[in-house]
Every structure is written in C-alpha cells, then in structure tokens.
C-alpha positions in Angstrom: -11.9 127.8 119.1 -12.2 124.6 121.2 -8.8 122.3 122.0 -9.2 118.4 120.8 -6.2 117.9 123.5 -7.0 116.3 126.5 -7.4 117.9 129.9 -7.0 116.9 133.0 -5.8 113.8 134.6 -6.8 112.0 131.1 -3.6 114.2 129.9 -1.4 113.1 131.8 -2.0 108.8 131.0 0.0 108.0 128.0 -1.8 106.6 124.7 -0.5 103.5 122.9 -1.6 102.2 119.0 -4.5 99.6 119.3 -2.6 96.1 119.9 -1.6 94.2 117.2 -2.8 90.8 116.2 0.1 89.4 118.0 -0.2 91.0 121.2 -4.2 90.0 121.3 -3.7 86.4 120.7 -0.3 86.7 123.3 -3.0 87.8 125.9 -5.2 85.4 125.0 -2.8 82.6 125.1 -1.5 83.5 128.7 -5.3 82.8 129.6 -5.6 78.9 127.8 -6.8 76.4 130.0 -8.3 73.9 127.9 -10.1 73.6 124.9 -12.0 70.7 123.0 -12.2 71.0 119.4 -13.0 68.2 116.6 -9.6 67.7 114.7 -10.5 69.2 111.4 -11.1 72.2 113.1 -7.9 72.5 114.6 -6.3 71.4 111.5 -8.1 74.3 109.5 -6.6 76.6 112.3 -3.4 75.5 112.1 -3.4 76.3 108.0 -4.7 79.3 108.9 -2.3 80.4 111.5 0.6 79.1 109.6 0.4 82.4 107.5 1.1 84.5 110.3 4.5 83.3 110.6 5.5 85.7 108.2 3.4 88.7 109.7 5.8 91.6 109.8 5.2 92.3 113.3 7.1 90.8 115.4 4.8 90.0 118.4 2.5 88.4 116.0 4.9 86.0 114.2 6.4 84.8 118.3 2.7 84.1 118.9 1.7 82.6 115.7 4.5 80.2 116.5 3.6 79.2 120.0 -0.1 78.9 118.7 1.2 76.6 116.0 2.8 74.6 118.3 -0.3 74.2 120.8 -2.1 72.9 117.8 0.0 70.9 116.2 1.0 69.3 119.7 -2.6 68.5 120.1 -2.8 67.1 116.2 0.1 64.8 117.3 -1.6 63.5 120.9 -4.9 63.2 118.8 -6.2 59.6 119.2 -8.0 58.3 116.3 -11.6 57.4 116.5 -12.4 53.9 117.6 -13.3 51.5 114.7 -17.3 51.4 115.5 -17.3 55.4 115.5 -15.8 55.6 112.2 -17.9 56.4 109.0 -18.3 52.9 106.5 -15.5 53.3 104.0 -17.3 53.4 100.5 -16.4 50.3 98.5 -15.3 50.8 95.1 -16.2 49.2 92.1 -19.0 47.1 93.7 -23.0 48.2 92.7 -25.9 48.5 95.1 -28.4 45.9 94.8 -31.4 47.2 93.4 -34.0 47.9 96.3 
C-alpha cells in the first residue's frame, strides 16, 4: 500500500486553502499603477464589484471596497468628452429629408 502523505522536505512546508477572491484582487491591487479604461467600462465594473460588498469573506468584502473606491474616484475625476468628440444628439420629432 503506497502513502498519499508527503515526504520529505515537501512535508515539512505548510499548505494553505487556494486564496479567496479577496485575497487575489488584494494582491493585485498592491501591484496598481495605472490603468486607462473608457468610462462605461469602469462603470460596468463598478456595478459588478458592488456585489462583493456583501461577499461573506472578509478579505473579499475590505477589497471589494477599496476597489470601489478606486473606481468610483476615477468616475468622479472623469472629464467629459469635448463637444466636437461627442456623438450628434438625435433630434426628436423632426423627419429626414427624403434623399
């Protein structure tokens, strides 16, 4: 009959769980530089993100905030698109001359 223990030096390292959600984007976060991103996209994380504030891990929810913050700080410093880059408005109620 073969052991599944570990031998060795390998037996004496401890083991932890995989990380959680929490601890992964933690890591990540201690690595942020900079980041461009259109807007919507950070708004879609943002709604995204917001529903790991309830995330019953602890780690996760404490990062989930501080990511929420980053992004809605950036929302906030967002400057909006200068008038000639903006899309024409559609104008209601008026037809298109027939070409």
């Amino acid at each position: 009959m073969t052991s599944q223990l570990p031998r060795g030096l390998t037996s004496l390292i401890p083991t932890s769980p995989a990380p959680t959600a929490g601890q992964r984007a933690a890591a990540q976060l201690l690595q942020l530089d900079q980041a461009l991103l259109p807007i919507p996209v950070i708004a879609a994380a943002a709604e995204l993100i917001a529903d790991r504030l309830e995330d019953p891990d602890p780690v996760t929810r404490d990062a989930a905030g501080a990511v929420l913050a980053h992004l809605h700080a950036a929302l906030a410093g967002a400057a909006p698109r200068p008038a000639e880059n903006r899309p024409a408005e559609p104008e209601l109620g008026r037809r298109r001359p027939p070409a």
